[in-house]
N, C-alpha and C positions, 0 to 999 in steps of 0.2 A: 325326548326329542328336542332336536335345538333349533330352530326355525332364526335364522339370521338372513337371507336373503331371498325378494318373495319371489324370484324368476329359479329357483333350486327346486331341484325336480321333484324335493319332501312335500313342498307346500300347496301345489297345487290340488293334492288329494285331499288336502284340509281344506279347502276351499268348497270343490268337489263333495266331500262329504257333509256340510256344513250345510248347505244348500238343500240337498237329498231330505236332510235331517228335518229340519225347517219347512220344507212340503211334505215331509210325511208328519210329521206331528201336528201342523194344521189343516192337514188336508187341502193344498192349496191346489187346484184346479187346473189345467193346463190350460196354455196362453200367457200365463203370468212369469215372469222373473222377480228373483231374491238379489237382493244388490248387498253388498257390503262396501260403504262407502267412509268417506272423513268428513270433519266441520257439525258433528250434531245435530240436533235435529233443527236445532236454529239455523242453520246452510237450510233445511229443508223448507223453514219458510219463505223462504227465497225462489228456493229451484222450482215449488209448487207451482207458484202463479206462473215462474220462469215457462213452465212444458203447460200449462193446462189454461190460462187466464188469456181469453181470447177478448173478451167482450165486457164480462160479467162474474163477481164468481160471490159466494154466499158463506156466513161464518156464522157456525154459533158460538160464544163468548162465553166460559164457562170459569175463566182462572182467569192464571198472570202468561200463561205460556200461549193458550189461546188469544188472548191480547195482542201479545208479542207477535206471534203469525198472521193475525188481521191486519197489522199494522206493515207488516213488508209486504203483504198483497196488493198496499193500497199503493203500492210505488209503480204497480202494473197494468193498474185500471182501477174501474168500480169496482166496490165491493159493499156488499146488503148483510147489514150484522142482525140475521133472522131471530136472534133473541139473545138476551144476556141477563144474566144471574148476578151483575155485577150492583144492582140496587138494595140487596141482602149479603155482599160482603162475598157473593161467588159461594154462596151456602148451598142450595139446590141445584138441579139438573133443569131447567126451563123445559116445559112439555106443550105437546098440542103447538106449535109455532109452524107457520108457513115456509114453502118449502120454495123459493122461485122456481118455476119450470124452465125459465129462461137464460137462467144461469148457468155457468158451465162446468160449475162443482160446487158440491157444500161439502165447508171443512168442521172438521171436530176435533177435541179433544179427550177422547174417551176416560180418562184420569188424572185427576186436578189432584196432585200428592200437596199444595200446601193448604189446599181448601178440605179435602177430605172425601172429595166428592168425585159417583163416578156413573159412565155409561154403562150399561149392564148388559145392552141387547143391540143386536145390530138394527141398525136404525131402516129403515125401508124407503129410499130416496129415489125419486122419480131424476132425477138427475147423479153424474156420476160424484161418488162418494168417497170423502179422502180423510181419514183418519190417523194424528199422533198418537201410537200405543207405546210411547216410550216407557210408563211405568205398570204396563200391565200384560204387555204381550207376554202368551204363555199362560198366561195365571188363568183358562178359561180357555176352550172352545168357541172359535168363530167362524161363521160363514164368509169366508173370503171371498167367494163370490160376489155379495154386495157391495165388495169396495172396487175404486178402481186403484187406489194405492195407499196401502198402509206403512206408516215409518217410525222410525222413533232412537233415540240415541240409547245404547244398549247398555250401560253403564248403569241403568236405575234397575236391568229385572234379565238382562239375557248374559252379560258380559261386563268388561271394564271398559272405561271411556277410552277414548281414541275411536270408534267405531259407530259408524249409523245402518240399521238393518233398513231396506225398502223393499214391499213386497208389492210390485206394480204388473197392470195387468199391459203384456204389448201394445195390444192393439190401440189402444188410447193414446199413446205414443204420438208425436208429429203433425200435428193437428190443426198448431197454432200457426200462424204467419210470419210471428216474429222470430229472425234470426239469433238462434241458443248460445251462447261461448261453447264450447268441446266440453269443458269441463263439469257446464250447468243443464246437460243435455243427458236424461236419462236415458236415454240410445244408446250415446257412447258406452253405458259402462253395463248395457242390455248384450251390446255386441261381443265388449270384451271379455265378461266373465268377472269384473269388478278389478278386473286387474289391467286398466287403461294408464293408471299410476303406479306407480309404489303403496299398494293398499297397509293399513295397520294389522301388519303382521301378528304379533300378542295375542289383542285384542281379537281378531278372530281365531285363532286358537283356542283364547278363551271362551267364545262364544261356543266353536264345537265342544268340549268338554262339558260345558255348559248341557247342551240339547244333546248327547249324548245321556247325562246325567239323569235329563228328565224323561228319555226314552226307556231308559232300564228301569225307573222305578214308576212306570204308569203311564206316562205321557201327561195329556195338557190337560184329561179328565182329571185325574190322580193331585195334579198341581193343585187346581179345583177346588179340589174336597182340601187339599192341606190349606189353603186360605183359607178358607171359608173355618175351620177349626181354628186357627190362630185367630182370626178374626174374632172368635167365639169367645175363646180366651182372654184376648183384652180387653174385651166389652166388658163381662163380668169378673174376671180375675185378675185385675190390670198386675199387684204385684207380684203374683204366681206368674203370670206370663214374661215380668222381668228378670226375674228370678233362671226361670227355662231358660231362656237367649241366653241368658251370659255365662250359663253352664253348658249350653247345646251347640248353639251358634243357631244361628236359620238356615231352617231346613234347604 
């Protein structure tokens, strides 16, 4: 297939299918919309506080990327940095930390790829809950019901760059007071079907072949267990497990 223009009557069932794939392999709940958008996941730290930061909003500080999103939040309002890992070099996951009730979202970063370090479990927040899974969505089973919007730049674990997946729940939507640009307004592209611009064509492509790939060989349990094996491997066979990749590729 040749995918050259995204308004060609081929592409919109890639789209279409892509999406499908995406709520059936996470089990994503109805109410929610899958966005495929442009700008990384670094635009998201932006657009966050942009649709959700009324008042208040809460971060736990886990890396360099979680940083990076506390710091464009702080362009929008208060922001209560409920705990940081950043006194030990961002080595651990900070545990037992308060959770503002009054706040009008706690952000996370569920996997810190230059720390090493990761969230494991959905976190149970009395407040709504907003999660970067740029380098792990997929690898794992989640209750997306707990969140109110998960995203992440798909280039590290779904697809190639050019493209940001967002899996937001509607209703959350519209909230704030302050007037959005079209562009920074996740409505817009709730209403359109992500196709309000000229979306990254490839790259979503990519993506479906992708979640195709990992529907026929098990889904996001199956992914699961293959982590968690590789994982296994280089902990104790670091250059047996070198060895494997560069005759195999990753799985």
């Amino acid at each position: 297939m040749i995918l050259t223009v995204h308004r060609a009557k081929d592409f919109q069932p890639v789209v279409d299918e892509a999406v499908a794939l995406f709520k059936e392999l996470l089990n994503i709940p109805e109410g929610y919309s899958v966005l495929f958008l442009g700008g990384g996941a670094s635009l998201e730290f932006c657009m966050i506080p942009y649709n959700f930061l009324e008042k208040k909003a809460a971060y736990l500080n886990t890396g360099v990327w979680a940083t990076k999103a506390e710091k464009e939040a702080k362009l929008f309002g208060e922001v209560v940095e409920v705990a940081s890992s950043k006194d030990k070099n961002f080595t651990y996951i900070p545990e037992n930390f308060e959770i503002p009730t009054d706040a009008d979202y706690l952000h996370i970063t569920t996997n810190n790829t230059i720390y090493g370090t990761e969230i494991l479990k959905d976190i149970d927040s009395p407040i709504p809950l907003i999660a970067d899974m740029s380098s792990d969505i997929l690898s794992r089973p989640i209750d997306v019901s707990k969140y109110t919007l998960i995203y992440g730049g798909a280039q590290k674990n779904l697809s190639m760059a050019g493209v940001t997946f967002v899996i937001v729940k509607d209703d959350a939507l519209g909230k704030v007071s302050r007037q959005i640009p079209t562009m920074l307004d996740y409505r817009t592209h709730v209403k359109k079907g992500s196709m309000f611009n000229t979306p990254p064509v490839v790259p979503i492509y990519s993506a479906l072949m992708n979640l195709r790939y990992i529907k026929a060989h098990g889904g996001v349990a199956a992914m699961e267990k293959l982590a968690k094996e590789r994982a296994e491997i280089c902990r104790n066979r670091p250059q047996q497990a070198l060895r494997r990749y560069s005759r195999e590729g990753q799985p």
